[in-house]
N, C-alpha and C positions, 0 to 999 in steps of 0.2 A: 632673429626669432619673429614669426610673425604676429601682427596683432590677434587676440583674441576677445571677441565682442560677447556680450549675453544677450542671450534673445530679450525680449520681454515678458518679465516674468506675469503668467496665467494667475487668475484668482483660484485657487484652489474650489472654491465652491461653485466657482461658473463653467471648469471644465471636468473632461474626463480624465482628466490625470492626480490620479492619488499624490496625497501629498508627503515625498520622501524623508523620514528619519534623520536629523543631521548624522550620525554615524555610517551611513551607507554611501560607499567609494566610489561609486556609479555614477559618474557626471557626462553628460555631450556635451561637447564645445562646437562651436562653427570657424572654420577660417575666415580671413578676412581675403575674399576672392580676390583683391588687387593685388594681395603677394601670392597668392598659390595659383593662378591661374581660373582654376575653377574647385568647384566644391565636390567630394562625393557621398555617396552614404555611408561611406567607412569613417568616413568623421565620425558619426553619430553610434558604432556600434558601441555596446557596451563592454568596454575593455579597459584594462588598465592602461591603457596605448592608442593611439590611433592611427590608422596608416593617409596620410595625408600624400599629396601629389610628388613627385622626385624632387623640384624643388627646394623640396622644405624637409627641415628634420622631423624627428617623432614628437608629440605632443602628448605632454600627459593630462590627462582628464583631470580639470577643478573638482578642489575639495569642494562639501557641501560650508567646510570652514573660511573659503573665500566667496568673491563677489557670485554670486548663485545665477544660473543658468534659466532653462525652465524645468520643472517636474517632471518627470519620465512615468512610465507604469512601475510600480513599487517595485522592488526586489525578486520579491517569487513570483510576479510575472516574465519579467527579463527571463530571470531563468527558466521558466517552460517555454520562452520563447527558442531560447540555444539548445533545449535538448528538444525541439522540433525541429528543428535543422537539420537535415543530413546532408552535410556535403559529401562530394561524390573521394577528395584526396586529403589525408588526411599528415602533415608532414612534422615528421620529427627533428629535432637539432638542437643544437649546443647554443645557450645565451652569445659564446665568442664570435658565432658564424652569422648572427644577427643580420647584419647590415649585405649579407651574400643572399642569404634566402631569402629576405623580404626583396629583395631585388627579383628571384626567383617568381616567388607569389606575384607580384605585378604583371608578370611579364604570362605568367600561367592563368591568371584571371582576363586580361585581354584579350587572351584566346577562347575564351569563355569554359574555364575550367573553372568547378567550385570546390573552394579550395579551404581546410578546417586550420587555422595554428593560431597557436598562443602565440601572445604580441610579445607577452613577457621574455620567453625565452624558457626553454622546460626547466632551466636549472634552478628558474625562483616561480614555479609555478602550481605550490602547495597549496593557495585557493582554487584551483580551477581541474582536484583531482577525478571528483564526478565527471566533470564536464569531457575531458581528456579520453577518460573509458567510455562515453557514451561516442564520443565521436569516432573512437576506434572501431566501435562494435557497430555504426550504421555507413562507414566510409567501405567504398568499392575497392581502393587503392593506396597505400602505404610508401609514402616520399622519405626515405632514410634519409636525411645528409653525411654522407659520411668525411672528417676529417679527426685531423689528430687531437682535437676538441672533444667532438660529437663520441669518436670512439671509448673515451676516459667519462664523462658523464652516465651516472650510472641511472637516471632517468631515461636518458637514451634507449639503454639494455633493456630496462621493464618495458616504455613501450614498444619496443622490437617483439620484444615476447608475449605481449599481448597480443600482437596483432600476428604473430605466428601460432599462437594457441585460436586462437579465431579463422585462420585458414585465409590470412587476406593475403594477396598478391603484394608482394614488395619488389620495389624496383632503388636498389642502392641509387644515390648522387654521387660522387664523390667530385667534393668541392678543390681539393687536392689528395695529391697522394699519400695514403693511410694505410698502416699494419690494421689487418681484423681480428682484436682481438677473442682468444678464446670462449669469451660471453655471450658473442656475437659468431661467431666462427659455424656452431650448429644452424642458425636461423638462415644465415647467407650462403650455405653450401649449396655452389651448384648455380646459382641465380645470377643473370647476366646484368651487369654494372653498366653506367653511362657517366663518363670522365666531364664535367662542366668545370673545366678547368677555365682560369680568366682568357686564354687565347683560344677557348676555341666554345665559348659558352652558345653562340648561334647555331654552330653543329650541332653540339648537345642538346639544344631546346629543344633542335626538331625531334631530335628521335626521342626525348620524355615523352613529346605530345603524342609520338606514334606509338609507341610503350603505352601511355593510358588509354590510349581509344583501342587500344588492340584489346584492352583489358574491361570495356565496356565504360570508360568514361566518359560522359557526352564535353564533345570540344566544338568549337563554334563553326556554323559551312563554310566561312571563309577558309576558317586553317583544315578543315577537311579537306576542300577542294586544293588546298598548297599541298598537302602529303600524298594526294594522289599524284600531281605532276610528277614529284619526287619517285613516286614507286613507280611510275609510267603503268599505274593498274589503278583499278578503283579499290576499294578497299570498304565492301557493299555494310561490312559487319560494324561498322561504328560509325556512317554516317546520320548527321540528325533529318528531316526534310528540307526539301530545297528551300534556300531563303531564312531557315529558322535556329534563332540563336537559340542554343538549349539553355532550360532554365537554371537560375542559379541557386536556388530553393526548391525543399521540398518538404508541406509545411501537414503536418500531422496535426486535425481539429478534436479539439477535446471542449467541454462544454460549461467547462469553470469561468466563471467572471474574469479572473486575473487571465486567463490563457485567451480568452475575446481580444480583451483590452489591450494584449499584447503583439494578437495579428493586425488590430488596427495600427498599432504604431509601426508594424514590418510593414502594409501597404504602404505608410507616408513615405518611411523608405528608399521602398522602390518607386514611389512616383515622385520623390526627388534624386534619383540616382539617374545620372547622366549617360548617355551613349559614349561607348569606347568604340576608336577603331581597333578591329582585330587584326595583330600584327602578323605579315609572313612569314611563312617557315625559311628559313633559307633554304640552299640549294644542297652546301656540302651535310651531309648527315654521320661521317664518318664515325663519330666519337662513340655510339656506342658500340659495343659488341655484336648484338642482334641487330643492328640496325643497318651495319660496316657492310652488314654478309647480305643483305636486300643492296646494297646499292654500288659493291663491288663485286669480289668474288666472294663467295658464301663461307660464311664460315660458320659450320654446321657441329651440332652436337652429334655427341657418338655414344652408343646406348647398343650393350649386346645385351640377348635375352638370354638365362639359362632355361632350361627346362623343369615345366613346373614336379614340383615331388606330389605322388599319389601317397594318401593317407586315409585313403576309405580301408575298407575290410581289407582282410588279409586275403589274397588270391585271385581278386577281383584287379581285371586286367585296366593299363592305365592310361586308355586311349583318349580320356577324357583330359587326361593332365596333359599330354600329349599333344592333346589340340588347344587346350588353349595356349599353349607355350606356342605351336605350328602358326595358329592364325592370329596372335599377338602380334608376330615378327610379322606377317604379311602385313596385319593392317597397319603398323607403326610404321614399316619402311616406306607407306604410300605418304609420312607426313611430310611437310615441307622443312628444309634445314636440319633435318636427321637422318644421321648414316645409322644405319640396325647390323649389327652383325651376328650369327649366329653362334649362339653358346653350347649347342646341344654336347657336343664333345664333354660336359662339365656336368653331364648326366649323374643322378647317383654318387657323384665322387662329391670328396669333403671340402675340396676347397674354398680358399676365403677369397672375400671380393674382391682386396687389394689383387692377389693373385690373377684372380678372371681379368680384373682391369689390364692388369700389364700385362699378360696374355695376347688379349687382342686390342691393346691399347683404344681403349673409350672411357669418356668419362664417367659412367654410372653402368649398373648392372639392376636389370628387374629380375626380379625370382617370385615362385611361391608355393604354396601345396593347396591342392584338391580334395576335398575329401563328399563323396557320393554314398547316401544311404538314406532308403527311406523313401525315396524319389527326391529327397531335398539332395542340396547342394551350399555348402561352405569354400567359398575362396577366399584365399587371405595373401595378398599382394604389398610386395615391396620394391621401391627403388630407391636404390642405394648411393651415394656417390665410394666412386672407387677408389679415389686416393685418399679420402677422410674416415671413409665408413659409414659415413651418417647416414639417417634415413632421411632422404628428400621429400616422400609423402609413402604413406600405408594407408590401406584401406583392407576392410572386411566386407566382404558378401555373402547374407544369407539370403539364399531364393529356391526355386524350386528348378529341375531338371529342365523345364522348359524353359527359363530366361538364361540358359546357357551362354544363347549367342548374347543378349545384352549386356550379360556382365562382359564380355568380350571385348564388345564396341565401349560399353562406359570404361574398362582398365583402358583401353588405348588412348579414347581420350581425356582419359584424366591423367595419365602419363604425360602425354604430351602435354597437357596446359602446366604440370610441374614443370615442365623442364621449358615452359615460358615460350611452346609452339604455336604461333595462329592459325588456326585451324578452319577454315572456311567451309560453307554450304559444298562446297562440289568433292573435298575430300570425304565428310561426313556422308554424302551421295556413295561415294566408290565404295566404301566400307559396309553402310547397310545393304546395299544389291550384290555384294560378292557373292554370300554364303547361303546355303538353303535353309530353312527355319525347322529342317526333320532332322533331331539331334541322330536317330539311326543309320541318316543316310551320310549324315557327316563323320560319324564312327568311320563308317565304313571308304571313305575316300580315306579317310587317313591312312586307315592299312594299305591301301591301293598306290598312296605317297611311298609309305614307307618301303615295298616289296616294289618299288618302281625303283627307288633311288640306288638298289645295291646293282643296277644292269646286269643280274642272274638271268636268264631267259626264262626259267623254268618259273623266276619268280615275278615275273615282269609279265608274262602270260594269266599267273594267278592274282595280277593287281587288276588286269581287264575285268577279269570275274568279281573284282569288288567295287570296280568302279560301276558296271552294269547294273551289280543290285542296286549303290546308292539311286542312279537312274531311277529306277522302277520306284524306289522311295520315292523320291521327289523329280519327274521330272523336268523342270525349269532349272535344276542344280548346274547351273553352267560348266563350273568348276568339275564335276562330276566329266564331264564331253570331253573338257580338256584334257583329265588325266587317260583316257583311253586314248586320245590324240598322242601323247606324249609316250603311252607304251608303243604305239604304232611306229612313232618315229624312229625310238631307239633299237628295237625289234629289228628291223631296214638298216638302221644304220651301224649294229653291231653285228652286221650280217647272220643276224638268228631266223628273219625272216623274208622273201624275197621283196625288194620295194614296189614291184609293180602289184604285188597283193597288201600289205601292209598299208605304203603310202597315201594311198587311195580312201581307203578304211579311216587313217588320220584325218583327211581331208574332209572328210562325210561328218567325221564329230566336230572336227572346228566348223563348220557353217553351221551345224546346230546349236553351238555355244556362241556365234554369231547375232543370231538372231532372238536370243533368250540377253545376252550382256557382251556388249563387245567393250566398256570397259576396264576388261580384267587384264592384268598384265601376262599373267600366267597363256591366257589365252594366244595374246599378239607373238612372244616369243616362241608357244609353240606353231603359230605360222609361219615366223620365220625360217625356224627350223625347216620346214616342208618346201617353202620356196628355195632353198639356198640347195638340199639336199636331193631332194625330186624334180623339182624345175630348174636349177641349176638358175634361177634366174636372183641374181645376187644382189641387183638393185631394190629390189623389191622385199628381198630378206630382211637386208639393211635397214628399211624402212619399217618394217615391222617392230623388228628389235629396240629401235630406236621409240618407236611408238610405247613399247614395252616397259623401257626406261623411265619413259616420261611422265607414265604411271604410277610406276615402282623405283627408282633410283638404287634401291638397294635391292631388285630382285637378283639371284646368286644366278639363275638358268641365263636371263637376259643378258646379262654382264659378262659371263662366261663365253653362252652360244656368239655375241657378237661380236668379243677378240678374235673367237674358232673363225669368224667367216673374214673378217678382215686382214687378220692372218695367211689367210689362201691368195689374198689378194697384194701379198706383200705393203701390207698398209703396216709402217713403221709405227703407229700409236697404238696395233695392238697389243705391244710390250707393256704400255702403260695401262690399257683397259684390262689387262688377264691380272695386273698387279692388283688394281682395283678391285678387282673378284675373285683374288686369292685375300685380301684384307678381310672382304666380308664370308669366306670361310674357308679360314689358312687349316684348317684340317679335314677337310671335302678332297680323299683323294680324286675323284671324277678332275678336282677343280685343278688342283694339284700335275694331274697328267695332259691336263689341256695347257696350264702354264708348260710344262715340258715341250711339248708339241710347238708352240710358241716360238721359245725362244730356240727349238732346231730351227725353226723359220728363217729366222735371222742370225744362225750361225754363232750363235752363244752356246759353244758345247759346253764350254769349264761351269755355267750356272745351270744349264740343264741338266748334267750330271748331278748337282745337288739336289736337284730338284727330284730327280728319278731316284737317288734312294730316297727323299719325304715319302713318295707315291708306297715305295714298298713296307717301307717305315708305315705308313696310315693303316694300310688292308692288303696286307700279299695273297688274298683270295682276290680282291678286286684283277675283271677279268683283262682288265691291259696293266694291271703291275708289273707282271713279266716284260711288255713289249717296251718302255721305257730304257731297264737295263740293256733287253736285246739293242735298241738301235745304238747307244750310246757305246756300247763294246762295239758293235759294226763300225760306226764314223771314226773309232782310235783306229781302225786297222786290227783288231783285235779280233779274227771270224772264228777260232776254235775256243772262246770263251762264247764268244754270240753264238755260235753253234750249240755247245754246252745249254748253255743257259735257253735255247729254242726247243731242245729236247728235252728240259723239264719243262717248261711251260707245256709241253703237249702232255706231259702227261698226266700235269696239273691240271690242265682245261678240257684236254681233246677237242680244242677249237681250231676248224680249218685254217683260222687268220694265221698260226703261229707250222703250220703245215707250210702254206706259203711261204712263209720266213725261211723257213729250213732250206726250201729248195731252193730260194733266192740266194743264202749263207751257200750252198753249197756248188752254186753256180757259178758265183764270185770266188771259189777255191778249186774250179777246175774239175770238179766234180762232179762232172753232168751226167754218168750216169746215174750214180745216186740222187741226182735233182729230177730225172724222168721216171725214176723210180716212185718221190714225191708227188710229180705229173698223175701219175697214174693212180696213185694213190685216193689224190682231189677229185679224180673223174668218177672212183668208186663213191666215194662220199656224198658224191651231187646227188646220188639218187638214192640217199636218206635223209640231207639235212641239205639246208641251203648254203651253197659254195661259191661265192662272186669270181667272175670271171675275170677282175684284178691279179687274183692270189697268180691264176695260170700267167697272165700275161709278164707280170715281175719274174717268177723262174725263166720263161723262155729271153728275157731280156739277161737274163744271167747268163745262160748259157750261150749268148751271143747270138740268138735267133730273132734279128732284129725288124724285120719285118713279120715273124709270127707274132712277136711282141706287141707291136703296133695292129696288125689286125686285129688283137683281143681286144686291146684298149676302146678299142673305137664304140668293139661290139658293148664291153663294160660301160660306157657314156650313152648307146644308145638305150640298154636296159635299165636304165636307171642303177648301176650297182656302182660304179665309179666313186669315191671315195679321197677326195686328192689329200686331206687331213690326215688319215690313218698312215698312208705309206703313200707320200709325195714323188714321182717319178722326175718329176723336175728337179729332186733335190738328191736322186740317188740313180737317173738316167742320164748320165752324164755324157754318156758316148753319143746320145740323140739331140745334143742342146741344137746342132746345126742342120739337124733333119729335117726336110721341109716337111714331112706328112707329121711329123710329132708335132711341130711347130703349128701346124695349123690346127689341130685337136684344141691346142690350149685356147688358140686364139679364136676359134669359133668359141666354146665357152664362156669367154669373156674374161682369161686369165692372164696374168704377165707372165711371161716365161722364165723370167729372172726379175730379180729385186733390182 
């Protein structure tokens, strides 16, 4: 034990120190520097305890009934001096785990983290219950310890729930491995833990310290500048200035005698408190959860959205609930370390969130309803965890019709800061310049979403007409250029309308959505699209898409269109990329029949056949539902079922594409003149509706006309109609694999001929 000295005792009448009470428990001691090394100003705080140097154990502060020290500021100064104090972390735990967390605190204040705990231990800490609530209520951050201690302490529970009823950020310890109990079980649902278990507490440090700066806690430049090495990024949002340790106080001046008298004694303080060096982060960070997915492979929260429910007037159409559910899922998929999937399929219907959870397997679910009247506006938002039910955070907004989009932007990211996402300056950037601020012109792109996405022609034509208006709304609506781009493309490429008028047309609104915002994800994918399809130039595609992604992570168009083109290029990863964009929306027939398409790529008929009845299964109006079944009876061998099955498709579509089918089915059964019959059929056609010169060139290949076949093809590549996704001749012109004029078609294109 070491010695303990008393200063020299002051005359009370010669100084400014009021003279103490014998009954008051408040004593300072000083070490005696030759056993502790050095001295700090935690000696002197006014505590039942003192945290003195590693060294040495705890010391408890002299009675005023032993040899007496010197006089302090009385009583109720001390205390205004502690409830001036805000420290920035404020940490909870079991008297048992003592000797682990005060380890902790050392190691957290070196880093120049200011840091709130009782010496005592919570579980004997019945004097100091003011003090405890005030420092909950002015701390930025909430240090839980958790172990099988901590968990059983029913001090613990209250201040967990304090400071969940206060809305602060808690970040779990667990000091070992612990059951959470049901006390605790609502407060911690969903919030990512950090294991400081004894073999690996250096991992754990780092990412606590990266955990509170993330959270706005100021941490000293040196360990700033260690957790950048670590991220290999800066991390601009919780550095302090260069060179400057942040403070460890922050002292609120009030004009009472005792509260003076009491700052004077925090200066002496601090101008006896010694320089610490601030220790390094280590290297490994692995231990926590969020921390694992920054420094390995990500391991990322999964959050599908349902569709918000309208509750305005009765009749009044629900484009507004609509959209904010539409541009929720845009702005959340742009955060970092969240997959978003899309819930709309869960419209209207009653189910519960466990359900939606295991559905599309995520772990939380946002929802909420809308209600518009008046010109005002009520939103009332939740997110859920899916396998507990609990509510992770809710929020209410009253505002008026015009802060539409701001509640938009504030639900995303307050969403994201529940589910413990950092959110930087440049995502915040992507989110406000997406959307127009003319709530009429964003109505109206929604419809122009919505009659785009069923690939109807007739309604995909009347999405142009709405994306036009939003335009004349607002011109600078980026988003607005894009969706005319996107009706253009698929217009061309569902053969409704020819590509050399179309794609062109597409081309003219993406540079105008260029020049207004090129960081839209929506935008890049649909240039991919035009490169890959019109220019045929796939590297370039590629590039896009990619660009797309890296925007959006979880856009469904980008994720899809880039398996479709990798796929042509017999790129074996597009199996895993179309899986990826069937996760984020396994009931999107579109999405659905591009995985089919797929996995024909690669000769997976037994899973594509599953997958073509999903397609029929989702939307048998959707207009290639037919075409899935058709191909899959064709590659059994099966051609008076695919022939069947071709001639209802016609006369469910009347679409030329399922024309072609027929005479190609009928060519391959010897049937050629009923397949010239079809021939002739498509040449009447051409001169009503647009007929790509594919469809011909597949029949004449049927009917063994193999050079009329190849001169179509050519002339199909050079008009832009060519289409190798739809109906792949590489994969059903088998008689041509050793043709040299076939052979070079693919290979001027830039295509493998085989896998």
């Amino acid at each position: 034990m070491p010695r303990i000295h008393s200063l020299k005792k002051r005359n009370p009448q010669d100084s400014i120190w009021p003279h103490y009470p014998k009954d008051d428990f408040f004593r300072p001691v000083r070490i005696n520097k030759k056993v502790a090394g050095k001295s700090t100003a935690r000696e002197f705080l006014p505590c039942s305890k003192a945290i003195v140097p590693q060294e040495m154990k705890f010391v408890f502060f002299q009675s005023l009934e032993r040899k007496t020290v010197f006089n302090l500021a009385h009583k109720t100064a001390i205390r205004l001096l502690l409830l001036a104090v805000n420290d920035d972390v404020f940490i909870s735990y079991a008297a048992k785990d003592r000797e682990r967390v005060l380890g902790l605190v050392k190691r957290l204040r070196s880093a120049g983290v200011s840091v709130w705990i009782d010496q005592g231990g919570i579980d004997i800490s019945a004097l100091w219950s003011q003090e405890i609530v005030n420092a909950i209520k002015t701390c930025k951050v909430m240090l839980l310890s958790i172990s099988p201690q901590s968990t059983e302490s029913k001090n613990v529970v209250k201040e967990l729930a304090l400071c969940s009823e206060r809305e602060k950020p808690i970040i779990p310890v667990y000091f070992e491995p612990s059951e959470i109990p049901e006390t605790m079980e609502y407060q911690l649902a969903g919030i990512q833990r950090v294991e400081y278990f004894e073999d690996n507490e250096d991992a754990a440090f780092a990412a606590i310290l990266r955990s509170l700066a993330m959270r706005g806690v100021a941490v000293s430049s040196e360990s700033v500048k260690e957790i950048q090495k670590l991220d290999h990024k800066p991390r601009q949002t919780y550095e302090t200035n260069a060179g400057e340790i942040p403070k460890r106080r922050n002292f609120k001046f009030g004009l009472t005698t005792s509260f003076l008298i009491a700052l004077v004694f925090a200066a002496m303080l601090i101008f006896w408190w010694p320089k610490t060096d601030t220790k390094q982060i280590p290297e490994n960070t692995s231990s926590s959860q969020s921390e694992e997915s920054a420094q390995t492979k990500e391991q990322r929260s999964s959050l599908a959205i349902v569709p918000f429910r309208n509750i305005g007037p009765t009749g009044e159409n629900s484009f507004l609930a609509d959209g904010m559910h539409e541009e929720i899922n845009a702005m959340l998929s742009m955060a970092p370390n969240l997959i978003v999937k899309d819930g709309a399929r869960f419209k209207g219907m009653s189910s519960g969130v466990k359900e939606i959870g295991s559905s599309l397997d995520v772990d939380s679910i946002l929802t909420g309803t809308v209600m518009q009247t008046a010109g005002k506006l009520r939103v009332i938002v939740k997110l859920i965890d899916s396998k507990t039910e609990a509510n992770l955070w809710a929020n209410t907004y009253d505002k008026s019709e015009g802060d539409f989009f701001t509640i938009q932007r504030e639900i995303a990211e307050q969403v994201a800061q529940g589910l413990s996402i950092n959110l930087n300056s440049e995502y915040e950037t992507l989110i406000n310049d997406r959307q127009t601020k003319n709530l009429e012109a964003y109505n109206l792109y929604l419809e122009g979403r919505l009659l785009w996405n069923t690939r109807d022609k007739d309604k995909m034509y009347q999405a142009v007409e709405k994306y036009e208006l939003a335009i004349s709304k607002d011109p600078q609506f980026a988003l607005g250029y894009v969706g005319i781009a996107d009706c253009y493309n698929m217009l061309a490429s569902y053969g409704f309308s020819p590509p050399r008028i179309a794609s062109p047309k597409a081309k003219m609104h993406l540079d105008s959505a260029l020049q207004i915002n090129d960081k839209i994800s929506e935008l890049h994918s649909s240039l991919g699209w035009y490169y890959w399809v019109y220019e045929y130039d796939f590297e370039r595609a590629e590039a896009s898409f990619r660009k797309a992604l890296n925007i959006n992570p979880s856009s469904p168009e980008a994720n899809r269109w880039y398996a479709q083109l990798r796929s042509i290029r017999f790129n074996p990863d597009s199996v895993e990329e179309i899986e990826r964009s069937v996760a984020l929306e396994p009931n999107s027939p579109i999405t659905r029949w591009v995985q089919f398409k797929v996995l024909i790529a690669f000769s997976k008929l037994q899973e594509a056949k599953m997958v073509a009845d999903k397609v029929w299964e989702l939307d048998p109006q959707y207009v290639m539902a037919h075409f899935a079944n058709i191909e899959i009876l064709y590659l059994e061998g099966k051609y008076d079922e695919a022939l069947k099955a071709t001639e209802n498709a016609i006369v469910s579509t009347k679409e030329p594409l399922y024309y072609g089918i027929k005479g190609f089915i009928l060519g391959q059964m010897n049937r050629n003149e009923e397949a010239f019959v079809v021939i002739d059929s498509l040449r009447d056609m051409s001169s009503r509706t647009n007929v790509s010169e594919s469809l011909l060139s597949m029949i004449y290949y049927a009917i063994g006309d193999y050079g009329k076949a190849i001169e179509i093809l050519k002339e199909s590549v050079g008009n832009k109609t060519f289409n190798t996704f739809i109906w792949d001749p590489r994969i059903h012109w088998t008689n041509l694999h050793d043709n040299a004029d076939f052979i070079k078609i693919f290979s001027d294109l830039g295509l493998p001929l085989k896998m």
